[in-house]
Each structure stands twice: as structure tokens, then as C-alpha cells.
C-alpha angles and dihedrals in degrees: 000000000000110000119198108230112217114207105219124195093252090047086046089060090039098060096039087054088054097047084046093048080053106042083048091052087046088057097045092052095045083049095054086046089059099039085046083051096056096054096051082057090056095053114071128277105264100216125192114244122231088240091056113086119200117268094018120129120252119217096226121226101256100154112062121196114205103199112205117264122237106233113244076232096068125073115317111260113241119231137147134264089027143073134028125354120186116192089162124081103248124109123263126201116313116265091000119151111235120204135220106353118236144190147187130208148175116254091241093060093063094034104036084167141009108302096342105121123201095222086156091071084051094046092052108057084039085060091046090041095043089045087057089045095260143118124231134226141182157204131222114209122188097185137027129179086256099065144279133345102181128114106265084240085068099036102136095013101122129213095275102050113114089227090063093050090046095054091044094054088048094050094047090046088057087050103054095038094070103029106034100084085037097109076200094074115078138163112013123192119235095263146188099057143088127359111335088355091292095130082241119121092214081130105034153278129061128226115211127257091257098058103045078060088059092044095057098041091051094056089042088051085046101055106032084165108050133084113235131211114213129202126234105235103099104037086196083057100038093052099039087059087040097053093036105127107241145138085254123031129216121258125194133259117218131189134208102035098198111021121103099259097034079225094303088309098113105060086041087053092044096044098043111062086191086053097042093052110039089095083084088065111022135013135274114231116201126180131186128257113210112291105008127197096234100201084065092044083059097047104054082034086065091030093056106035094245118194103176122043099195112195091226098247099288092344089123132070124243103274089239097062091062121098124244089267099050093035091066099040088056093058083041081064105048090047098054098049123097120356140326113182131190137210099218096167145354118200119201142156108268087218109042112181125208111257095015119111114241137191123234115194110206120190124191142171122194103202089191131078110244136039127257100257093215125095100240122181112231107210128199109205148196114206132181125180081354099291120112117260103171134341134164134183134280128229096231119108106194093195083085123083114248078230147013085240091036084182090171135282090049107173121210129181120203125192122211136199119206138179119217109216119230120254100041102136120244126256139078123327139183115251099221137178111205112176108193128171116242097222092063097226100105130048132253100298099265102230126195105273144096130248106060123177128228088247089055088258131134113217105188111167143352128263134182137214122216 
């Protein structure tokens, strides 16, 4: 029987109380969904590894090792491409680790005469730096305050003449020609231009706009395989060696760490975004100026990401010669710049099984404000009896910050997927992190924890495989 169905006020209301009541409970839920969906953007991004195949079973992490952390408080904890880095002759504190060697020379100095190179001055300071586990770099000045650093066979060419820009093609050519491919050589400076090489005109003489532009391209061109550090004076130049496309992209190089001014740097840093960010992608280089107020030097160290805190050739003070209190915020200093990063946990299954895929849950915290810079292979390990029985590499890339703000104490999780091979006997084995450079110049990444081994591995838990 068809009935006619009368809507009625009442039933009117009532409908459109039931499609509101519906339409609410849509938007609560698509709210939910979006603030379920931000969260998941905040955790880290789970990638498959190569050793996983689709529809296979994965053995899940269910045992977590939480390795003990190294204090801030105790001895500084010695890397590469961070801390502190003296190139003048007074002391630093007893017993510290430096980091990367550098030098800066005249002209003159590498080219005594016309096309005649001092490798052998080069050669020299890579040996020492290569001997402590380090790389070397280097400036080239052509002027200093207290006079000139040119060959005599350029003495009165000025920075745009075409002979300057000819001889200094032909030096850097030299120089890249034999260094370029040398994994020993590490951070250079942008060479070749202002008062001790610093692209500032504080002695003398300009070079146009034009040609700044060809100095730099010719020791980028030069070195296709070296990181440079650029100064601040010319913001054109500064940001045209900052934003060149290259493996390895250019930082900044910054004087007088704890001064005001930061030696013009800091209005350069505040006023230029390019200038201000590139620590996510390259280091920043500070140096000293003669009697720095150290609590600033923390702060902009912290501020600006700083990885490499330079003494400024001579422009400390012995340590000794510090009182209690500086003495303590120097070392302040040298601690807080760059990274320190800390193993606070390692998940794995308890039972692994050969040709089965397992998870592995690391968890780190950098407590410091920059990246490390360097593409160091994280390894996860197996040890018995303290030799390698199998090992494979992390996902986790520990040149990007754990953050855009990266303030300090920035945590990250990274998830890993791994393959046992077939044939790896049964029995008990040593979970192990082992975090070695590539390019076989430094050693293992020392991390802030203890236990150590004498091969630079950390070795947290046992595992078996049945």
C-alpha cells in the first residue's frame, strides 16, 4: 500500500537535527583524520629496505638496548669537521682533540717565482694532518696589513687586470690539479681576494663585481671535489658561491666570534636568508678576533649552528693565561659547536633467523646544533668473539638536521629493514653501531657513549640466531 508521507514542521526539525548531528560527526572525524595525519609528518619516514620482498614476513624489533650517554660535563669528545681548530702557536687546553688542520699563506709563499709551485709547503701540513686523522685545508692571501703577498712578477697589477686573473687561474689550476682527487685535503677557504684573503678591501684595491664572479668559478672549477667556505663582505659574492649547484655545497666563514658585530658578519647573516640557512647544507666556520667575550661566543655559536670554532691565528690567549671562569666558558665553546650525537636505544628481535627479513629501531639524539657535514655510513653489525659477521647499512644519513630548528637536543628515530643471508651459523652474537667514513681518512665517528671499542664500535646487547 503507498502511503504519502506529510512533512510536518516537527518532523522537518527533526530531519534537519538528524542530517546536522551527522554533518558535525563527519567533521569531527575528518578533523581527527588531519590531526592523526600531522602527527604521522612529525615521526620519521619508515623506508623499505632493498633486502625486504614484498609479502615476506619481518621478524619485528621486541628487545631494546639503551647504551649509557657520555655528560656534556665530562672530556670533550673529539670529530671531525667540528670544535675547536688552532693554526696559531698558543696552547690550547690541556689534553683537548682539534679537529681538521688549516693554514693560511701569501701568494708568494706557494709561487716564489713565475710558475714555479711550492707543493712541498702543501705536502707538508697534509702529512701532519693525515698522521693525527685529519684532513687539511687552506687559505691564499694576496694582501695583509702588513704589506704585500704577491710574486714580485705581479707587485702593482691590481685585482682587474686581466694579468692577475690570468696567474691566478694558472696557480689554482696547479693546485687542483694535484689536490683535488687527495681525500686528505678537506675545507678551503675562497681564496685570492681583500686584506689576508678575507674579500674584504681593509688594504686596498677592489675587483669588480664581474670578476669576483670569475675568481670564484675558477676555484670551484678547480676543485670539483672540495667543500668551500665563503666570506660575508660582498653579499652578491657571498650568495653567488652560496647558491652554486655542486656535490658539495659552499658554508660561510665568519670572524670575530664574540664580538658585537661578529666583524660585520652579523648584519650580513640577519639580513641575507641564503646566508642565515646554509648551515642545513654546509658548515659555518667562525674564528676569534683578539679578546673575545666568550658568553657571546656561546650564544651565536648556538644561534648560528656553528661547527668549527678557529682561534684566529694567535688571536687567543694561551689557555693558561685565562682565568677559572673563561677558561670554562671556552671550553664551553668548543663543546657546544658542531654535533654530538647519542645512541639512546637500539630495538631488535631477540631470535633473528637466516633469510628472513628483520627490523632494527634506532634511536638518536644530536645535542648539538648542526650536522655533521660528512657521509658517514652508519653500520648495523653482528660480532662474535670480536670479529664481523654480518653488517649492512642504516638509513640514516647524519649530514640532515634531526630538525629545521635543530635548537639543540633534537631526537630522530630511524627504522631499518635487513636480510639475513643464508648460511650464517647459530648461536649468540654482539649487536654492534659502527659509524666509519668511506673515504677511509677519519676514524669510526666517535658518539656519546660510553663503551667504545678499540675499533671505534659500539657493541650494546646480545642476539641469536636460530
Amino acid at each position: 500500500m503507498k502511503r504519502n508521507v506529510v512533512f510536518t514542521r516537527t518532523l522537518l526539525l527533526s530531519v534537519l537535527g538528524l542530517v546536522t548531528l551527522i554533518l558535525a560527526g563527519g567533521i569531527i572525524v575528518l578533523a581527527n583524520n588531519l590531526n592523526h595525519r600531522s602527527i604521522i609528518k612529525a615521526t620519521p619516514t619508515v623506508q623499505k629496505s632493498n633486502h625486504q620482498e614484498a609479502d615476506q614476513p619481518v621478524l619485528q624489533a621486541d628487545t631494546t638496548f639503551t647504551p649509557p650517554i657520555i655528560s656534556p660535563s665530562d672530556a670533550e669528545i673529539g670529530n671531525p669537521m667540528r670544535g675547536a681548530q688552532y693554526y696559531g702557536d698558543e696552547a690550547p687546553p690541556p689534553h683537548w682533540p682539534l679537529t681538521d688542520r688549516y693554514k693560511r699563506w701569501c701568494w708568494s709563499k706557494l709561487e716564489p717565482l713565475e710558475g714555479q709551485y711550492n707543493f712541498a709547503l702543501i705536502d707538508a701540513e697534509i702529512a701532519k694532518a693525515k698522521a693525527a686523522g685529519y684532513t687539511f685545508g687552506w687559505r691564499i692571501m694576496p694582501v695583509t696589513p702588513e704589506g704585500g703577498c704577491l710574486p714580485d712578477y705581479l707587485n702593482g697589477v691590481n685585482y682587474d687586470d686581466p694579468l692577475y686573473l690570468t696567474r691566478a687561474q694558472a696557480l689554482i689550476t696547479a693546485l687542483g690539479q694535484r689536490y683535488d682527487s687527495n681525500p686528505a685535503v678537506g675545507l678551503l677557504d675562497m681564496s685570492l681576494y681583500g686584506c689576508w684573503g678575507e674579500w674584504n678591501e681593509s688594504c686596498g684595491g677592489t675587483m669588480s663585481v664581474i670578476n669576483r664572479q670569475k675568481l670564484i668559478d675558477m676555484q670551484f672549477q678547480a676543485f670539483p671535489h672540495k667543500r668551500f667556505l665563503m666570506l660575508t663582505d660582498h653579499r652578491d659574492s657571498l650568495d653567488y658561491a652560496l647558491n652554486y649547484q655542486r656535490p658539495l655545497r659552499t658554508g660561510v666563514r665568519i670572524d670575530c666570534l664574540g664580538t658585537n658585530m661578529l666583524g660585520g658578519a652579523r648584519s650580513k647573516l640577519e639580513n641575507d636568508s641564503t646566508a642565515l640557512n646554509q648551515w642545513k647544507i654546509a658548515p659555518m666556520y667562525f674564528e676569534y678576533c683578539n679578546g673575545p667575550n666568550f658568553s657571546l661566543a656561546l650564544q651565536d655559536i648556538k644561534k648560528y649552528h656553528a661547527s668549527l670554532i678557529g682561534d684566529g691565528d694567535n688571536n687567543l690567549q694561551a689557555f693558561g693565561d685565562y682565568s677559572q671562569s673563561d677558561q670554562d666558558i671556552l671550553m664551553r665553546n668548543f663543546k657546544a659547536s658542531g654535533y654530538r650525537f647519542e645512541l639512546n636505544s637500539l630495538s631488535v628481535p631477540h631470535q633473528l633467523r637466516t633469510g628472513v627479513s628483520f627490523g632494527v629501531t634506532s634511536q638518536w639524539t644530536n645535542v648539538n646544533t648542526a650536522p655533521a657535514y660528512l657521509p658517514w655510513n652508519v653500520l648495523i653489525q653482528l660480532r662474535t668473539g670480536g670479529t664481523i659477521t654480518w653488517q649492512d647499512k642504516s638509513q640514516l644519513d647524519l649530514q640532515q638536521p634531526f630538525s629545521d630548528a635543530s635548537q639543540g637536543n633534537d631526537t630522530h628515530i630511524t627504522i631499518d629493514t635487513f636480510k639475513l643471508p643464508e648460511g650464517i651459523a647459530h648461536g649468540n652474537y654482539q649487536a654492534c653501531v659502527q659509524i666509519v667514513d668511506p673515504n677511509h681518512v677519519y676514524a669510526p665517528l666517535a658518539l656519546a657513549n660510553t663503551g667504545r671499542q678499540s675499533d671505534g664500535s659500539y657493541c650494546v646487547g646480545s642476539v641469536s640466531i636460530q
